[in-house]
C-alpha positions in Angstrom: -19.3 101.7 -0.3 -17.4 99.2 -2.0 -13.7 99.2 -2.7 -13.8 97.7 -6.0 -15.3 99.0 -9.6 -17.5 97.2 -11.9 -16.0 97.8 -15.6 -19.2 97.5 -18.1 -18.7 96.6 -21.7 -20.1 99.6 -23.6 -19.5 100.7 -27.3 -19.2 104.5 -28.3 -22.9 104.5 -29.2 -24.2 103.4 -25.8 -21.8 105.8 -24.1 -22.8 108.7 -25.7 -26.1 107.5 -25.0 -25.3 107.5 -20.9 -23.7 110.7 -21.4 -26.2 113.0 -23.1 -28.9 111.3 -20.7 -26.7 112.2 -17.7 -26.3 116.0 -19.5 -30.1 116.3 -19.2 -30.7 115.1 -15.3 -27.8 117.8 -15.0 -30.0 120.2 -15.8 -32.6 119.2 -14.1 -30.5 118.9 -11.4 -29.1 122.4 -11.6 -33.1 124.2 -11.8 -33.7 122.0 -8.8 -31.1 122.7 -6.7 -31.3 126.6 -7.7 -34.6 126.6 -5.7 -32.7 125.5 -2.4 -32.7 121.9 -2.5 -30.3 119.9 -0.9 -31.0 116.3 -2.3 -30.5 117.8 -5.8 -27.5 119.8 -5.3 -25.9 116.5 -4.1 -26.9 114.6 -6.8 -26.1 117.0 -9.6 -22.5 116.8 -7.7 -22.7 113.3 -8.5 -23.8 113.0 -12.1 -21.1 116.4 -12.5 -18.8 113.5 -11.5 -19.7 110.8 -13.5 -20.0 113.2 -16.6 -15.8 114.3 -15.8 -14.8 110.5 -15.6 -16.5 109.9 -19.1 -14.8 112.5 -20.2 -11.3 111.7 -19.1 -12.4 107.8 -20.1 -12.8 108.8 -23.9 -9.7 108.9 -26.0 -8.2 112.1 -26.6 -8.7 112.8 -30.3 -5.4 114.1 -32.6 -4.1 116.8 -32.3 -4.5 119.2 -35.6 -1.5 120.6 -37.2 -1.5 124.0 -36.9 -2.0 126.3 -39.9 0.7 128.6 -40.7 0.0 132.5 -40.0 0.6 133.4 -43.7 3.1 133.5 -46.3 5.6 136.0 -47.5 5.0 140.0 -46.7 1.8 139.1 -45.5 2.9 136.6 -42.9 5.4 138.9 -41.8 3.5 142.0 -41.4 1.0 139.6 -39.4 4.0 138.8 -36.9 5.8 142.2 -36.5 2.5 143.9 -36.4 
């Protein structure tokens, strides 16, 4: 295999295209390997790979405040049980 990568010019659209595409040849993948199949089992292990390094390629989205427990007695009986 070649030691370099090919970088592809893709917007969000055509990504989440690729992805829910490779979603369904996972599952596929997975009711054909479940019957004993080698070849499948393989490449679900590969599309299970490619899926994980579009996952860690998207950007993280913001994290959300978090929402206080409560307010007053009510908090406080919340905390103290």
């Amino acid at each position: 295999m070649n030691d370099f990568q090919n970088k592809l010019d893709l917007n969000q659209s055509q990504l989440e295209v690729i992805e829910a595409a490779l979603h369904t040849q996972s599952k596929i993948l997975n009711v054909q390997a479940s019957t004993g199949s080698r070849a499948a089992r393989t490449k679900l292990n590969e599309v299970k790979t490619v899926l994980a390094q579009i996952a860690q390629a998207k950007t993280p989205e913001p994290m959300k405040p978090c929402a206080r427990i409560g307010s007053g007695w009510l908090g406080m009986s919340r905390i103290f049980g």
